[in-house]
C-alpha positions, 0 to 999 in steps of 0.5 A: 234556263233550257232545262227549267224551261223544258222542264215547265213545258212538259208539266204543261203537256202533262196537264193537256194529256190527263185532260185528254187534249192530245194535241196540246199535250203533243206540241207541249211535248214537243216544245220541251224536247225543243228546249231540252233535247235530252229530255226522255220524258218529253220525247217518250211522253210525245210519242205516246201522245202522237200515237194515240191520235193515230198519227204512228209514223210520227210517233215511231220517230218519236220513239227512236229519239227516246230511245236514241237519249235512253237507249234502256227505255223498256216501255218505249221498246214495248210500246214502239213494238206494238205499233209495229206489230199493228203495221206487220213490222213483225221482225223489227218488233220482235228484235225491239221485245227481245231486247226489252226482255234482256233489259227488263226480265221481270217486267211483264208487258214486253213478254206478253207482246212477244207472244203476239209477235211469234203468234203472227209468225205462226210460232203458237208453241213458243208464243203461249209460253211467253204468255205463261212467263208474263203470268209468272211475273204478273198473275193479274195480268189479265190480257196475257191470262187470255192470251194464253187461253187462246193460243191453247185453244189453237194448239188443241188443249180446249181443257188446259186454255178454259179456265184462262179464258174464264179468268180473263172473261171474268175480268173483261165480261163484255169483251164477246171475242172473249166470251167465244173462244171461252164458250170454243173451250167449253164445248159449246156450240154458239151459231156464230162467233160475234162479228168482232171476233172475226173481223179482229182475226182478219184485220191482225192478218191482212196484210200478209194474208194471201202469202200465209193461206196460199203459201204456208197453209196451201189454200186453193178454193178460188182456183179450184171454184175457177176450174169448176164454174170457169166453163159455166160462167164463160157460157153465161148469158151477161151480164155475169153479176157475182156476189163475194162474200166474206170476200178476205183480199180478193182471192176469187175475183182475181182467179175469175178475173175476165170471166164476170161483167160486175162483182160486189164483195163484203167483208167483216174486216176493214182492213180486207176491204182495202186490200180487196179494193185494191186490186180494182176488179170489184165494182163495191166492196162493203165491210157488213156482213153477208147476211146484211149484204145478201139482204141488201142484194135485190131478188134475182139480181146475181148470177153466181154467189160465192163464199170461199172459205167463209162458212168455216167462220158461220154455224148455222147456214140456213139464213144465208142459204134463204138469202142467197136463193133470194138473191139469184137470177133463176139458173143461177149458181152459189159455189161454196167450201165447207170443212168436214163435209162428212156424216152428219146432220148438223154443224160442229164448232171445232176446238180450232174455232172453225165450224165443220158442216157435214154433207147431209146438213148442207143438202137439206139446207139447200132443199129448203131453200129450193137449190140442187146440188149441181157439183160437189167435190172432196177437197183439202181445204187447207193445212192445219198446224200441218195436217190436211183439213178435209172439207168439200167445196159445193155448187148449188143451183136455181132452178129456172122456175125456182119455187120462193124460198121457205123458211130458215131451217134450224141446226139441231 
């Protein structure tokens, strides 16, 4: 009798899940594991419902209980791997795709997700095979096929990942971040990569951000900006207003901490504006980005803006230059790191998807904009894939009678 009942209850969550009704779907699920707890497609289809609204820590149980009655269920592996992978679980879900693997080797989704689970440990060799094995299985699977593309574009094979990504962007011709890593590929050299893209390559490394930049990658910028302005700021008649931009988890506001009276942050990333949130020394933090932020920012209204490591992610420089010399109080400073910092005259879009912007191109954007370069420094930017990114961290001031700022200044 349970069974027939269990059995009505979950052709009708069936129903309420095609009409898109989850949380009918989801309490018809549950009423069938109710009536028969062994019931792997009720438990199974449940938390594929409770995971589609959101609701992840009820469908992780849910999962579990699947996998508790069928613990050979592959697509409950993966999926429950994905949601760990989206809370940074990482090594949970890398032993739950191991094991979808083992049981399911000819079943393509498990190997295309643990190539996403050994790109976050930062095992891109071993994570762009695991792609490849997904296409060796399915050849029409097309979120690996880009998959692919970009972790050879990480790995600095621009040749071998363009014609992955132009398969996938054939298959997918509006999805931008696609369109940029395919145009990276190509040797093109968009402005700026579309703002899904970097807020997509933040959120993915949020919650674990400070420990992979200044722990694995060896990234000092805030310090050293501290070190540079720290006496500048001190002496700075109050109040000390900082604008951040592209403000990551608040790396600068924690090393200028005591040193500023309000800081005002922006980020692209929700997920970094949460962090950064938390650590309780910003008055605001925006998810916008800085040239929408610098041009809701009154004129003269900031005593030092900063964007650390944040122009890697932009080419042309000239708007926030023009915005942010708007921005400053006259006297005030604009402290910023590029990579590269070399010969030159205009920006570069490297094959790793960062921009490098040469010494040259910086001081004639800050002419333009009626700024001098008060400090300039040779700095390592970072470690990439091991070796030092050289780069240069700048400070630019206002003049006290700063002429108004000319037009934007095109790269050429």
């Amino acid at each position: 009798m349970g069974d027939a009942r269990a059995g009505r209850l979950f052709a009708e969550g069936v129903a309420f899940h095609k009409q898109g009704r989850l949380a009918q779907a989801a309490q018809a699920y549950a009423a069938a594991c109710e009536a028969d707890p062994a019931h792997v497609g009720a438990r199974f289809n449940l938390a594929v419902a409770l995971h589609s609204q959101g609701l992840d820590a009820e469908a992780e149980r849910a999962y579990r209980r699947a996998l508790a009655v069928k613990p050979d269920l592959v697509q409950a592996l993966n999926n429950l791997a994905n949601l760990l992978l989206a809370h940074e679980r990482v090594a949970e879900a890398l032993e739950a795709l191991m094991r979808a693997t083992a049981l399911a080797p000819g079943f393509a989704p498990p190997w295309n997700n643990l190539g996403n689970a050994l790109l976050k440990m930062g095992r891109t060799q071993e994570a762009a095979a695991r792609f490849a094995k997904a296409l060796e299985i399915d050849a029409g699977f097309h979120e690996a096929r880009g998959n692919l593309g970009r972790a050879l574009l990480t790995l600095g094979r621009p040749a071998e990942a363009l014609p992955h990504l132009e398969q996938a962007l054939a298959a997918s011709p509006g999805d931008e971040s696609l369109r940029f890593a395919r145009d990276v590929a190509a040797g093109a050299g968009p402005p700026r990569p579309p703002d899904a893209f970097v807020a997509g390559l933040f959120d993915g490394m949020a919650a674990k951000f400070d420990e992979h930049l200044v722990e694995r990658l060896g990234y000092r910028i805030p310090g050293r900006i501290a070190e540079v302005l720290g006496e500048w700021l001190d002496a700075r008649p109050r109040p000390r207003r900082v604008l951040d931009l592209g403000c990551g988890t608040g790396l600068v506001a924690d090393a200028l901490r005591g040193r500023f009276e309000s800081m005002r942050g922006a980020d692209l990333s929700p997920r970094m504006v949460e962090m950064a949130l938390a650590r309780r020394l910003y008055a605001s933090v925006e998810a916008v980005g800085l040239e929408p932020f610098l041009r809701a920012a009154p004129a003269a209204s900031a005593d030092l803006v900063v964007a650390a490591d944040v122009f890697v992610y932009v080419g042309d420089l000239a708007p926030a230059f023009v915005e942010t010399a708007r921005a400053l109080a006259p006297g005030g400073r604009f402290a910023f790191s590029v990579e590269g910092g070399g010969a030159g005259e205009g920006y570069t879009l490297e094959p790793t998807s960062r921009y490098s912007h040469p010494d040259g191109y910086v001081r004639s954007l800050a002419t333009a904009a009626g700024l001098t370069v008060a400090h300039r420094s040779t700095e390592v930017i970072r470690a990439e894939r091991g070796v030092p990114a050289p780069g240069a961290l700048y400070v630019l001031e206002k003049g006290d009678r700063a002429p108004s700022p000319g037009p934007a200044r095109q790269a050429r």
